[in-house]
N, CA and C atoms as an extended XYZ file, in Angstrom:
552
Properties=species:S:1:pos:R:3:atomname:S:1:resname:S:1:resid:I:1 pbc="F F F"
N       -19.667       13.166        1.143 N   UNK     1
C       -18.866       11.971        0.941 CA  UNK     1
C       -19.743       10.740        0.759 C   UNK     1
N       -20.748       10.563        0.038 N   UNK     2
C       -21.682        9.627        0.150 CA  UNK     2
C       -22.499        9.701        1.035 C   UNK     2
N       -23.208        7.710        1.599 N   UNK     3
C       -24.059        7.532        2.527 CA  UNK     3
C       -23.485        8.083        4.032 C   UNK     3
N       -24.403        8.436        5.060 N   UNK     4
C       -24.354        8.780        6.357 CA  UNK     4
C       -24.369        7.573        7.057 C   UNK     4
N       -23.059        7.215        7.921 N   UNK     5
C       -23.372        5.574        8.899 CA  UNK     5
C       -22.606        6.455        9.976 C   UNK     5
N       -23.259        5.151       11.159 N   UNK     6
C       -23.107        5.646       12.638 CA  UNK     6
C       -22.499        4.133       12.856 C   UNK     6
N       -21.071        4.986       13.611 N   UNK     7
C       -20.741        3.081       14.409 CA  UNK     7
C       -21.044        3.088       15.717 C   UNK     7
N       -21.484        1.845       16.317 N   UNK     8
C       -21.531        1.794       17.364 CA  UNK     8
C       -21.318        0.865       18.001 C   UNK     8
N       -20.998        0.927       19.437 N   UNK     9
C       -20.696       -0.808       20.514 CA  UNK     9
C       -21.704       -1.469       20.072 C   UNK     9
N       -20.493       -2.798       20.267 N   UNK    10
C       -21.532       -4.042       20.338 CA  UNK    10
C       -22.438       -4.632       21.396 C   UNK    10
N       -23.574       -4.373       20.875 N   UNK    11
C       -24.758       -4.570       22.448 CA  UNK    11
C       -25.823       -6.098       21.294 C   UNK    11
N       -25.947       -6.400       22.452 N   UNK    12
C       -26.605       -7.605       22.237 CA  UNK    12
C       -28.099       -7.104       21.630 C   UNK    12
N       -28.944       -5.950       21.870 N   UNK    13
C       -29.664       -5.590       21.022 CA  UNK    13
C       -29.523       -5.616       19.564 C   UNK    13
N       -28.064       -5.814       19.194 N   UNK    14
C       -28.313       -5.844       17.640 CA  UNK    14
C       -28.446       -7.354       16.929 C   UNK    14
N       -28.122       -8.257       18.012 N   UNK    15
C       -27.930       -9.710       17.742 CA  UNK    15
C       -28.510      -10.241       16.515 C   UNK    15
N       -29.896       -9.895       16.834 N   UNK    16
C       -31.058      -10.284       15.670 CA  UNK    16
C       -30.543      -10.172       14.027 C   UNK    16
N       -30.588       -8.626       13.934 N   UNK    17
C       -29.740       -7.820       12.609 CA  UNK    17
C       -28.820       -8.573       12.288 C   UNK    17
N       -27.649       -8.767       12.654 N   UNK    18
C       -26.482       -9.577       12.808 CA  UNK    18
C       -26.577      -10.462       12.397 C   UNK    18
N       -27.154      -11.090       12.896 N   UNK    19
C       -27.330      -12.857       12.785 CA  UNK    19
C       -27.753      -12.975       11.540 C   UNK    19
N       -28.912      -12.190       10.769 N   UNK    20
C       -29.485      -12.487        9.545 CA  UNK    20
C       -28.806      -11.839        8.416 C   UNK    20
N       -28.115      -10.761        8.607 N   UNK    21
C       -27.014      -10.338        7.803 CA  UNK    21
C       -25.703      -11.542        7.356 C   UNK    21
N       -25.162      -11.433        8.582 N   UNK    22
C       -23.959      -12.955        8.494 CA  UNK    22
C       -24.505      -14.162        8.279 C   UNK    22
N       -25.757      -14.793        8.400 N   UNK    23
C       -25.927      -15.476        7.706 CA  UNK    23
C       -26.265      -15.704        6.453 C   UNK    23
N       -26.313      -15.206        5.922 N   UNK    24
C       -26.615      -14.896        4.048 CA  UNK    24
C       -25.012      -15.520        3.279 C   UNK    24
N       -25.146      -16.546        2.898 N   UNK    25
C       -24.073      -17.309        1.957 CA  UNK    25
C       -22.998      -16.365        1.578 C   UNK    25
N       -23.180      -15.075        1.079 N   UNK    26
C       -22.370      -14.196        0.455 CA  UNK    26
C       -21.402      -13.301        1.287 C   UNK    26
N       -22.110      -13.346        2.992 N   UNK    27
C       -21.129      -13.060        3.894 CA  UNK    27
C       -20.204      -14.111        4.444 C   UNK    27
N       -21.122      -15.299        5.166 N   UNK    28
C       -20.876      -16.555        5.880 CA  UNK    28
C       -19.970      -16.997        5.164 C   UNK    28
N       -19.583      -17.474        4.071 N   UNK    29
C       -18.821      -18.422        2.999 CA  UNK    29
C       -17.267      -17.220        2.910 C   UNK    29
N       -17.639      -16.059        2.747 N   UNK    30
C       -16.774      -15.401        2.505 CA  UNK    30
C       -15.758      -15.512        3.763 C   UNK    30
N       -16.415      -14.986        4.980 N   UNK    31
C       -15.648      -14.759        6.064 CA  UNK    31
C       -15.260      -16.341        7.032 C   UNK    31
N       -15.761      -17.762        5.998 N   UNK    32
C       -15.517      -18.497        6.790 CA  UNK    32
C       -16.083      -18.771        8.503 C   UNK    32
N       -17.097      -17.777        8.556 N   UNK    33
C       -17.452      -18.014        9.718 CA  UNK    33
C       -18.934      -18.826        9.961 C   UNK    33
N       -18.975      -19.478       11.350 N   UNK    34
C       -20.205      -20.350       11.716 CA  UNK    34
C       -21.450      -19.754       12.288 C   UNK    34
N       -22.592      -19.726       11.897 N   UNK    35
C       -23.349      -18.669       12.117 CA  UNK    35
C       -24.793      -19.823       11.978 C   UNK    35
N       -24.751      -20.192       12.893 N   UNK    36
C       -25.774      -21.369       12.491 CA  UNK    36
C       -27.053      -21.314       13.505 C   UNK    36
N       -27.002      -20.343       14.122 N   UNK    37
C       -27.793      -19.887       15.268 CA  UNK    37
C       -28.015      -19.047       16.055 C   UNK    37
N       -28.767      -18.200       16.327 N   UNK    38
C       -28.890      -16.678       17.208 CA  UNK    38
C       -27.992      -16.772       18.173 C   UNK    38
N       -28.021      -17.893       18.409 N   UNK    39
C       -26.805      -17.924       19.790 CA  UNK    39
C       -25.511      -18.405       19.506 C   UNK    39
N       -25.345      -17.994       18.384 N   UNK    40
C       -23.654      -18.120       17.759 CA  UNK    40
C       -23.381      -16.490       17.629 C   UNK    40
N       -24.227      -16.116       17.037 N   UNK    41
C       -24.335      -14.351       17.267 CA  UNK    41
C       -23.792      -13.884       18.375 C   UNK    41
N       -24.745      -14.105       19.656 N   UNK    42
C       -25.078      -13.788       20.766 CA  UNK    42
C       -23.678      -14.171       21.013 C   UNK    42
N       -22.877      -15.143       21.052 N   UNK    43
C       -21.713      -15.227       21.488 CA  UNK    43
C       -20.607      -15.133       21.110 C   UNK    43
N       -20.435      -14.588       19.891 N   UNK    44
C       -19.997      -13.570       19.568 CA  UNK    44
C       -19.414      -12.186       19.652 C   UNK    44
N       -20.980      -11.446       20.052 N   UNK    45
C       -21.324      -10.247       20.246 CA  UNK    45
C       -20.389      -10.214       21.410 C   UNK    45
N       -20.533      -11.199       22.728 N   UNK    46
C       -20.150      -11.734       24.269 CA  UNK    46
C       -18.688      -11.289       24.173 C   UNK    46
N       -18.116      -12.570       23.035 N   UNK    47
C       -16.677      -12.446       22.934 CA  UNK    47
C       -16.057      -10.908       22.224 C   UNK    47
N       -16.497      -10.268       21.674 N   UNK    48
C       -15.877       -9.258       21.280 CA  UNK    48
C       -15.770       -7.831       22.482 C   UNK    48
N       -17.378       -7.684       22.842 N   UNK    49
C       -17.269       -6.665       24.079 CA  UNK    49
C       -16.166       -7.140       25.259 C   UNK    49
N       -15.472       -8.462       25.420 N   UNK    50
C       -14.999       -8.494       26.450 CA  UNK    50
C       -13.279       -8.178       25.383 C   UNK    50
N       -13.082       -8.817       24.381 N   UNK    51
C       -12.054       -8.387       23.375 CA  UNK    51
C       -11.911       -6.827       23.603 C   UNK    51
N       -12.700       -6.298       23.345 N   UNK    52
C       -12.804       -4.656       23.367 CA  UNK    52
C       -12.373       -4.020       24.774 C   UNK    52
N       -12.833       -4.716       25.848 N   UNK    53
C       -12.567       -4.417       27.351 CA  UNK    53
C       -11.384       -4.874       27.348 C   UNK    53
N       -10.592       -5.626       26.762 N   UNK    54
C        -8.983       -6.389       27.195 CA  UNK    54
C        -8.079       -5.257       26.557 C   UNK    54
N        -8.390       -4.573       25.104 N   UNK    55
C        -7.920       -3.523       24.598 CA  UNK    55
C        -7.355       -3.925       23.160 C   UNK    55
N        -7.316       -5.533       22.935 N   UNK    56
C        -6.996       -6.047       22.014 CA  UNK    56
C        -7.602       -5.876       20.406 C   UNK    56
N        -9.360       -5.178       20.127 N   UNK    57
C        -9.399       -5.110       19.462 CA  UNK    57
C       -10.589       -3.822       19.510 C   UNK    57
N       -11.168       -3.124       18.504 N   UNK    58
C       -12.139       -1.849       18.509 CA  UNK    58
C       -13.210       -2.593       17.419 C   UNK    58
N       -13.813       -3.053       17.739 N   UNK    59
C       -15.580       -3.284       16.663 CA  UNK    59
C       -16.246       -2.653       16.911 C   UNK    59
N       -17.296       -2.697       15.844 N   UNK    60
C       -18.230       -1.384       15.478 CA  UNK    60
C       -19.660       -2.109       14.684 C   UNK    60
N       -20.753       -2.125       15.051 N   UNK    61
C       -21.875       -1.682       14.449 CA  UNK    61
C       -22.001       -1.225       13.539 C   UNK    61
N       -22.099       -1.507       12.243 N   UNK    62
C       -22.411       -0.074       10.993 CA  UNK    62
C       -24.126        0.161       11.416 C   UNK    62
N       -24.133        1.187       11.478 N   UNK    63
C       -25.874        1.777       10.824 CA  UNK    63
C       -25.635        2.508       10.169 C   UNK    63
N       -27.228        2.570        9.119 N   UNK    64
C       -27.404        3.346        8.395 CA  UNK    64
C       -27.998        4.683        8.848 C   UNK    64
N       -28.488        5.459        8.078 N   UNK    65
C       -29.065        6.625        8.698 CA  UNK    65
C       -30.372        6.482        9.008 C   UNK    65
N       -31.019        4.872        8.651 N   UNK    66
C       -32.247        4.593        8.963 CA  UNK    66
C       -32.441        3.734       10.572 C   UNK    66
N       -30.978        3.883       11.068 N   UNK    67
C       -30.641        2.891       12.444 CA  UNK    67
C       -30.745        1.484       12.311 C   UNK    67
N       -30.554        0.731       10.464 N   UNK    68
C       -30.454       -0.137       10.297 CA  UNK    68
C       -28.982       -1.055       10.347 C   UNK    68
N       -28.422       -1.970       11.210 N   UNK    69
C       -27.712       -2.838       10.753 CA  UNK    69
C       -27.405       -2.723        9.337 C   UNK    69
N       -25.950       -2.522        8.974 N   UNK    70
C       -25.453       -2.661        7.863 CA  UNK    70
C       -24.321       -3.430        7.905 C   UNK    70
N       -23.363       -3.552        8.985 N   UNK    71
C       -22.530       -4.644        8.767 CA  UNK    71
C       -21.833       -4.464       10.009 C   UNK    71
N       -20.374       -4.930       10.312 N   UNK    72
C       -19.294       -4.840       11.008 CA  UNK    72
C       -18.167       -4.287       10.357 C   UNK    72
N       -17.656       -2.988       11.446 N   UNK    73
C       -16.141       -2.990       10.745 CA  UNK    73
C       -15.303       -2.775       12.202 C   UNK    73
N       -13.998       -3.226       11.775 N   UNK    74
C       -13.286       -3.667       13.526 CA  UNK    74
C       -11.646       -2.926       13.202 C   UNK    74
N       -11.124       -2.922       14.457 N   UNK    75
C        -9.487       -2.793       14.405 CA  UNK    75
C        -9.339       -3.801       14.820 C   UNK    75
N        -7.867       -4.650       14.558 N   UNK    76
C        -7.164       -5.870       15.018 CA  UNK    76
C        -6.625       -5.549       15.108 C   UNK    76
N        -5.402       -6.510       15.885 N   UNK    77
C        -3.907       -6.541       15.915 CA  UNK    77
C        -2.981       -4.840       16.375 C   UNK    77
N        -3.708       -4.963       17.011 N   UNK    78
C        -3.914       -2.810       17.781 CA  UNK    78
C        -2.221       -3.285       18.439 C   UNK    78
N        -1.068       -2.536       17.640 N   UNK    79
C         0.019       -2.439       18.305 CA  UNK    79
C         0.497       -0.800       18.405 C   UNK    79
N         0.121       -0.333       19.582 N   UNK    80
C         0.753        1.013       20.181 CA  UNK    80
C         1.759        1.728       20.207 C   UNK    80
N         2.519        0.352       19.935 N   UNK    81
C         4.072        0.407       20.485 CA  UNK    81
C         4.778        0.587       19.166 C   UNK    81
N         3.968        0.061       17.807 N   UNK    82
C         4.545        0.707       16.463 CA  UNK    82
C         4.086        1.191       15.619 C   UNK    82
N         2.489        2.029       16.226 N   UNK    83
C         1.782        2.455       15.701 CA  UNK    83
C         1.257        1.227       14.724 C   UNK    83
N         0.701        0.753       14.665 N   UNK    84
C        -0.062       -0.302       13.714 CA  UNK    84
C        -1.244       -1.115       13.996 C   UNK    84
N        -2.176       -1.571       12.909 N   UNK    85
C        -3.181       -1.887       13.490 CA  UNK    85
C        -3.667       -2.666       12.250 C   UNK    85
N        -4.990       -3.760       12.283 N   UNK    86
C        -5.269       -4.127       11.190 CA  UNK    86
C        -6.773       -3.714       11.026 C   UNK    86
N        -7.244       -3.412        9.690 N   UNK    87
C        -9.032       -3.307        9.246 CA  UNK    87
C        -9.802       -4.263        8.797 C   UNK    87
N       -10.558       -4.363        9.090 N   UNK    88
C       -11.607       -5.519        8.654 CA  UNK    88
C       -13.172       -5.537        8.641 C   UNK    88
N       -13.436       -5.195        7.777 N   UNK    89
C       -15.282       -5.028        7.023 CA  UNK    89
C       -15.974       -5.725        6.561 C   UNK    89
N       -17.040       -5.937        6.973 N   UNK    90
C       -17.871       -6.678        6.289 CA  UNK    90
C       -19.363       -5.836        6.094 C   UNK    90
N       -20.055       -6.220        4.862 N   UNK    91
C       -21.395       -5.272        4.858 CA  UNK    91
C       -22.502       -6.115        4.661 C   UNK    91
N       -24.177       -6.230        5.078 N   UNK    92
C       -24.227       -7.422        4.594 CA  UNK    92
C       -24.991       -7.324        2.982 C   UNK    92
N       -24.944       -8.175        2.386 N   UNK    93
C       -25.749       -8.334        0.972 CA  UNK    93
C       -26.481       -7.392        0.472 C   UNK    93
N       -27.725       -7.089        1.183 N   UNK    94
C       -28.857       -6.358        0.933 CA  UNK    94
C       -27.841       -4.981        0.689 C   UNK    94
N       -27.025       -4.476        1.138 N   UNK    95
C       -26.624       -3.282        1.110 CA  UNK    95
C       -25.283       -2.845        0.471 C   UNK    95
N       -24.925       -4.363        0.052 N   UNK    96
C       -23.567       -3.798       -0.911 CA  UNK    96
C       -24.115       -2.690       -2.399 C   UNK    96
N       -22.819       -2.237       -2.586 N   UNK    97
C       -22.627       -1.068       -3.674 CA  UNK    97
C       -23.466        0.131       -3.286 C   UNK    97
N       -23.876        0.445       -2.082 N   UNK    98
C       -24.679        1.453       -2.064 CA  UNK    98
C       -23.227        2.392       -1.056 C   UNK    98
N       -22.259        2.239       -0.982 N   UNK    99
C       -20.956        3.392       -0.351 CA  UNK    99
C       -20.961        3.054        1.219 C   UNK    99
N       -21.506        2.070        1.406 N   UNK   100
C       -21.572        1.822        3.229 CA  UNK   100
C       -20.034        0.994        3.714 C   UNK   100
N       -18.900        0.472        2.096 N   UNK   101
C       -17.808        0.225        2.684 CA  UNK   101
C       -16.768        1.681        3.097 C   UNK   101
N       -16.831        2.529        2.414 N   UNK   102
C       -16.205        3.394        2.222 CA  UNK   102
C       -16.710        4.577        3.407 C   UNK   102
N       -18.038        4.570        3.773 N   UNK   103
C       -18.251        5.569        4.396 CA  UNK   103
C       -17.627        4.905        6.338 C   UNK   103
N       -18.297        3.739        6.267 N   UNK   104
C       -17.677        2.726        7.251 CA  UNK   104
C       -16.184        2.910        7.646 C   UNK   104
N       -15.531        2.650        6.807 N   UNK   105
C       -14.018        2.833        6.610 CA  UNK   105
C       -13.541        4.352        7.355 C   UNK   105
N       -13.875        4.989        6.411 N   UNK   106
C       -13.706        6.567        7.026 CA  UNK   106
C       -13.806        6.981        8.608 C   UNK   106
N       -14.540        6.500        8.965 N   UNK   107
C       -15.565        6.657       10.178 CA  UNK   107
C       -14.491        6.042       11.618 C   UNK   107
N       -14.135        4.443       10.867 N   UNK   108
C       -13.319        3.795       11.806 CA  UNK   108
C       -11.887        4.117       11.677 C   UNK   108
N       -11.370        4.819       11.005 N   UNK   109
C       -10.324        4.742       10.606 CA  UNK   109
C        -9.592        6.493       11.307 C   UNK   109
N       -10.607        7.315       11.240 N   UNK   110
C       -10.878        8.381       12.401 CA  UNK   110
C       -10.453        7.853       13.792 C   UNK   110
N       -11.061        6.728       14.013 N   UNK   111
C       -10.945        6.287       15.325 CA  UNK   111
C        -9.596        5.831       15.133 C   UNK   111
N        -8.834        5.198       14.361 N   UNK   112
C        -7.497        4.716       14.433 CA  UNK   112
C        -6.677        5.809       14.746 C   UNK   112
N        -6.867        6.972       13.900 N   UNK   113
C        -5.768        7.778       13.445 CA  UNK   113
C        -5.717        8.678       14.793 C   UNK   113
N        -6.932        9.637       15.083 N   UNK   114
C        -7.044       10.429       15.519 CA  UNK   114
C        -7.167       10.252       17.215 C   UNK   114
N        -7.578        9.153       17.643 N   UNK   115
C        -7.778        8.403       19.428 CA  UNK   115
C        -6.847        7.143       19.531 C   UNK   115
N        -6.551        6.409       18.329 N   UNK   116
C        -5.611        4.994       18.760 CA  UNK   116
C        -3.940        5.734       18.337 C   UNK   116
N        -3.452        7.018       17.378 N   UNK   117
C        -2.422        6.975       16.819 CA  UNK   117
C        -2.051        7.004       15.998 C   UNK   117
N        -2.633        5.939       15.283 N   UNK   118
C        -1.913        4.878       14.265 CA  UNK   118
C        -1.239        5.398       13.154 C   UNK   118
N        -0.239        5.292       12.881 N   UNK   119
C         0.799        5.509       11.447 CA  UNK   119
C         0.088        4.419       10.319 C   UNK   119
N        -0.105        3.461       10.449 N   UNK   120
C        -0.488        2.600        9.280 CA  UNK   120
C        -2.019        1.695       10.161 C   UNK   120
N        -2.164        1.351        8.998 N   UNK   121
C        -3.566        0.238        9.044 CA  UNK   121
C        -3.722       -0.500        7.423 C   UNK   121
N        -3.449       -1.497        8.590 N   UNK   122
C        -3.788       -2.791        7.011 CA  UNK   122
C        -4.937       -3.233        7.121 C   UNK   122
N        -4.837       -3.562        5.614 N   UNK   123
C        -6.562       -4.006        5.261 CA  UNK   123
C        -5.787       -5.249        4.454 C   UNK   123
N        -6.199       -6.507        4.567 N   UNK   124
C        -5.906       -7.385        3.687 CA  UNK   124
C        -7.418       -8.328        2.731 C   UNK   124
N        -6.872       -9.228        2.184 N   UNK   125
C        -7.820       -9.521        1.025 CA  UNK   125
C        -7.363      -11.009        0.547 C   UNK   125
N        -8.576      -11.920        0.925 N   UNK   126
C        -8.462      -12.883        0.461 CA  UNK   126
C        -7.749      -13.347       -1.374 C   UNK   126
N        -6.765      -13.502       -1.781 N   UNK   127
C        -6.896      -13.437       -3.215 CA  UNK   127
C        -7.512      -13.874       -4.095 C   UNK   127
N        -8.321      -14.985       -3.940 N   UNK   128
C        -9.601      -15.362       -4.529 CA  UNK   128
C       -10.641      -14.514       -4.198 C   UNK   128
N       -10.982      -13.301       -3.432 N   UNK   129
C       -11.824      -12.647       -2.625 CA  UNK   129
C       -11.781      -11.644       -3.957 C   UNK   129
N       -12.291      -11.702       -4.939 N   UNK   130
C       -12.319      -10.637       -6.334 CA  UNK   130
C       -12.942       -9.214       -5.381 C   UNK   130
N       -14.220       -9.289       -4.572 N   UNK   131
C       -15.135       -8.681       -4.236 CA  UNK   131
C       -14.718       -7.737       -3.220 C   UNK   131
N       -14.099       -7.934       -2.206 N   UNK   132
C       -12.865       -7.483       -1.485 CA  UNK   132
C       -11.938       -6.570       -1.642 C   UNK   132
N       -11.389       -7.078       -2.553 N   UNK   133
C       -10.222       -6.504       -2.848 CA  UNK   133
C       -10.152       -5.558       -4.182 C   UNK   133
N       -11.566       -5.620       -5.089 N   UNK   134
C       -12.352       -4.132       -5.647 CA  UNK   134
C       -12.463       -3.185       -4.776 C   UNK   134
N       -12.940       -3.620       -3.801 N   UNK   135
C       -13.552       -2.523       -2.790 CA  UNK   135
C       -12.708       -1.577       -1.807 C   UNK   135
N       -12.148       -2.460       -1.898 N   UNK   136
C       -10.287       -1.807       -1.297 CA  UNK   136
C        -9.621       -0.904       -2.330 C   UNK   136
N        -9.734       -1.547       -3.950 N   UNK   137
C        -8.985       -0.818       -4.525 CA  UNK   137
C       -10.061        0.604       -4.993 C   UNK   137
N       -11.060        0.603       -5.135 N   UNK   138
C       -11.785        1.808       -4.842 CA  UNK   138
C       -11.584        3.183       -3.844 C   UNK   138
N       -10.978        2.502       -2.946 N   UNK   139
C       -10.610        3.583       -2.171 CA  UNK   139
C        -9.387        4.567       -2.084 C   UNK   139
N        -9.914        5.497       -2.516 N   UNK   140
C        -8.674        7.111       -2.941 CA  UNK   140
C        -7.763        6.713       -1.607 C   UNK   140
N        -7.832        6.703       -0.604 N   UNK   141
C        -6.883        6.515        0.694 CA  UNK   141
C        -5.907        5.744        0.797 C   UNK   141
N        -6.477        4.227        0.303 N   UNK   142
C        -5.633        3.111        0.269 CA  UNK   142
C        -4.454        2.967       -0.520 C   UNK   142
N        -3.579        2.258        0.309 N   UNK   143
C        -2.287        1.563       -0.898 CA  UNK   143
C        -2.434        0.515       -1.362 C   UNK   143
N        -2.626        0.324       -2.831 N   UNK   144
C        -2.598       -1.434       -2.678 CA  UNK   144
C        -1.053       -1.839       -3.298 C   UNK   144
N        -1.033       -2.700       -2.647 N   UNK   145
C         0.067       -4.102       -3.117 CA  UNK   145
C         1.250       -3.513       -2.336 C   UNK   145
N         1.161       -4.006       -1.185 N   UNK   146
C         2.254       -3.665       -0.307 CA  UNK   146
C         2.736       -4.406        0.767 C   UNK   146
N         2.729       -6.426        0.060 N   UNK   147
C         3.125       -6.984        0.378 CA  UNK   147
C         4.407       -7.595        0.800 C   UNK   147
N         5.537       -6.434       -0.342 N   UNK   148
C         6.656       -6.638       -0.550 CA  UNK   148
C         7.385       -5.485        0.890 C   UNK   148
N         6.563       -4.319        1.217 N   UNK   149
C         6.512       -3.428        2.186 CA  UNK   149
C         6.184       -3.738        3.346 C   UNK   149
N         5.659       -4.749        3.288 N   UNK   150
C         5.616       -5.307        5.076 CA  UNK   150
C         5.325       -6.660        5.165 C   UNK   150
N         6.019       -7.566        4.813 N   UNK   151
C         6.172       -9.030        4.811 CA  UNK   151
C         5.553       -9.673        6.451 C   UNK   151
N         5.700       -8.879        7.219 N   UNK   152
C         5.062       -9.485        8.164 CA  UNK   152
C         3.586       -9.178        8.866 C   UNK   152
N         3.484       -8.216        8.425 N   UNK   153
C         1.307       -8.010        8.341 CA  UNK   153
C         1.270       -8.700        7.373 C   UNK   153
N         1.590       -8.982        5.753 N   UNK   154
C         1.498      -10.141        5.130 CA  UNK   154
C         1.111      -11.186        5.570 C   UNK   154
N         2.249      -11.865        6.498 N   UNK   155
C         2.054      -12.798        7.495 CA  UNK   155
C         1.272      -13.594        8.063 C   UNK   155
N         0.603      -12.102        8.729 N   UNK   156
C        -0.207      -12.121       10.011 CA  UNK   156
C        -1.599      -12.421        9.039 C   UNK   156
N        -2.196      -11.693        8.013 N   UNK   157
C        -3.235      -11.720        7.744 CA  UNK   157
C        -3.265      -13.111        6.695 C   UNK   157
N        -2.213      -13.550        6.498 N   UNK   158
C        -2.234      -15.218        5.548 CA  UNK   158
C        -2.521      -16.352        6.508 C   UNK   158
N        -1.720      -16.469        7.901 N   UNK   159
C        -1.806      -17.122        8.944 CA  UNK   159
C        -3.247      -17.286        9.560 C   UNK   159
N        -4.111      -15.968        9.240 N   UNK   160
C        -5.250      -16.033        9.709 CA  UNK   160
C        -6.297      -16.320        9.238 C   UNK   160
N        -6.556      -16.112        7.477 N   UNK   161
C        -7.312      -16.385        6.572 CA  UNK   161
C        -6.618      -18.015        5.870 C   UNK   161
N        -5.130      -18.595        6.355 N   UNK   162
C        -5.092      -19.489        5.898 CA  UNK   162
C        -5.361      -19.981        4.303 C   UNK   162
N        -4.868      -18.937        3.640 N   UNK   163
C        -4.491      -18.953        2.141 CA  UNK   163
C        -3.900      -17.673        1.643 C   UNK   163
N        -3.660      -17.578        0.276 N   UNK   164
C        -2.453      -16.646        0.242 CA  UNK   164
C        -3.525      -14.889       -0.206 C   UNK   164
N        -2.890      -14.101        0.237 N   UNK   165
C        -4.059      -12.937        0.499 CA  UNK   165
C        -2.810      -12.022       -0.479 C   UNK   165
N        -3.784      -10.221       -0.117 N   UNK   166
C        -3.337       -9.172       -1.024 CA  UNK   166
C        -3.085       -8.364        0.281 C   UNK   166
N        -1.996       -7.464        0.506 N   UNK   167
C        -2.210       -6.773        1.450 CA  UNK   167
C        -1.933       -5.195        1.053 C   UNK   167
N        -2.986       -4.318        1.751 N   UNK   168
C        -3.311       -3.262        1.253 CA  UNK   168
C        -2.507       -2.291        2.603 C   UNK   168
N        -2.514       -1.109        2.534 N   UNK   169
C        -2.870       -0.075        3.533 CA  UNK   169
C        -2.999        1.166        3.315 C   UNK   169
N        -3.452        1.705        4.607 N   UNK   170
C        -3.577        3.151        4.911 CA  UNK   170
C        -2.571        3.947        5.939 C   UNK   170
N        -1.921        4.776        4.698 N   UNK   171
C        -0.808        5.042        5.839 CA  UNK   171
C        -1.675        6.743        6.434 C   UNK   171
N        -0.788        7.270        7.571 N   UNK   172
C        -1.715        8.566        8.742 CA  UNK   172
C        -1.865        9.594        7.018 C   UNK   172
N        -0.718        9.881        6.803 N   UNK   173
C        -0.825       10.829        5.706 CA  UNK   173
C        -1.668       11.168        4.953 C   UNK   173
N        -1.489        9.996        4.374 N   UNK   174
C        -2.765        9.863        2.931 CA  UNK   174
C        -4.027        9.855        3.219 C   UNK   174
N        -4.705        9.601        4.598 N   UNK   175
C        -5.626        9.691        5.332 CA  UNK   175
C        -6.235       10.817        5.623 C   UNK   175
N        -5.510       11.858        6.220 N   UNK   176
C        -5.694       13.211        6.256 CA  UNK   176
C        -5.276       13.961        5.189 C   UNK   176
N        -4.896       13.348        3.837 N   UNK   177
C        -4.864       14.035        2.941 CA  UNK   177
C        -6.295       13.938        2.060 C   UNK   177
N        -6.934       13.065        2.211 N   UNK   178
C        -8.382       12.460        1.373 CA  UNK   178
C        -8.951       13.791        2.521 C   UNK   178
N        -9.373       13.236        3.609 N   UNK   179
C       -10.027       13.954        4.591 CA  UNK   179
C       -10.596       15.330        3.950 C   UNK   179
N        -9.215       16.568        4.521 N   UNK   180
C        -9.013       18.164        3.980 CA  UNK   180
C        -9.118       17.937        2.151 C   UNK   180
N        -9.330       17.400        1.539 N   UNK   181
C        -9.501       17.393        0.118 CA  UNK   181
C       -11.116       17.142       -0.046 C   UNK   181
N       -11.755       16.695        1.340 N   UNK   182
C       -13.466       16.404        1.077 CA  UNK   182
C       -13.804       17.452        2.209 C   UNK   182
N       -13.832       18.215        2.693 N   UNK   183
C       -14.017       19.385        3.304 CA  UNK   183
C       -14.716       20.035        2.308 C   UNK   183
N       -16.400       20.035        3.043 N   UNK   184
C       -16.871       20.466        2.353 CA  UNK   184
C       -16.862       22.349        2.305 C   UNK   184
């Protein structure tokens, strides 16, 4: 199925990686986020392991098979109670187009289906986000344009990116149907 990545907790050992990945214009600008110092990282890293301990959200480490930092990919919006959940990736620069969204994806999305439940998982997409929302539509698993199908993950992911987005998903099915179809 492509490249080999390992996810893993967020430990402050990766801070460094992190920090110089998300800061590169092509992540930072994209994701709107402030990254102006190792210790914006560092607290970060802080706030999510304790996010992760509350139960509210699942982040992940990408490595490569070289134990390099390759990006972040996370669950949000983890609802139990209706099976649902949201995705969110980032890779950094140096390593786009080489399959580290897709193999990433797979990996976490295991963790949704198979230990969290989940019937669906949205992935949404800035609509000016061209780059994004290729990368989404690349993927054999995904649904795209299924805004009209759930107006309120719509919602949730416009409210949060604060402009008008694309919303994608992965429903359990189609998930384990890609899966047993890549059996090697």
């Amino acid at each position: 199925m492509g490249v080999g990545v390992k996810l893993v907790k967020n430990d402050l050992k990766y801070a460094e990686q992190v920090f110089k990945l998300s800061s590169d214009p092509g992540v930072k600008d994209v994701l709107g986020i402030k990254v102006d110092r190792i210790e914006d990282t560092i607290g970060f890293i802080s706030y999510i392991v304790q996010q992760e301990l509350d139960g509210k959200v699942i982040n992940r480490i990408i490595l490569n098979e070289q134990d390099e930092v390759v990006g972040i990919t996370s669950l949000k919006h983890i609802d139990r109670g209706d099976g649902i959940c949201h995705i969110g990736t980032w890779i950094g620069v140096p390593f786009w187009g080489q399959g580290y969204n897709e193999a990433s994806k797979i990996e976490i999305l295991k963790i949704a289906f198979n230990e969290l439940k989940m019937d669906y998982v949205f992935a949404g997409a800035k609509a000016s986000n061209t780059r994004s929302r290729r990368a989404q539509e690349k993927l054999a698993f995904m649904t795209i344009g299924v805004e009209k199908e759930f107006p309120k993950e719509l919602a949730i992911i416009e409210k949060e990116a604060k402009t008008k987005c694309e919303l994608n998903v992965v429903k359990r099915e189609d998930f384990a149907n890609f899966l047993m179809s890549h059996i090697i």
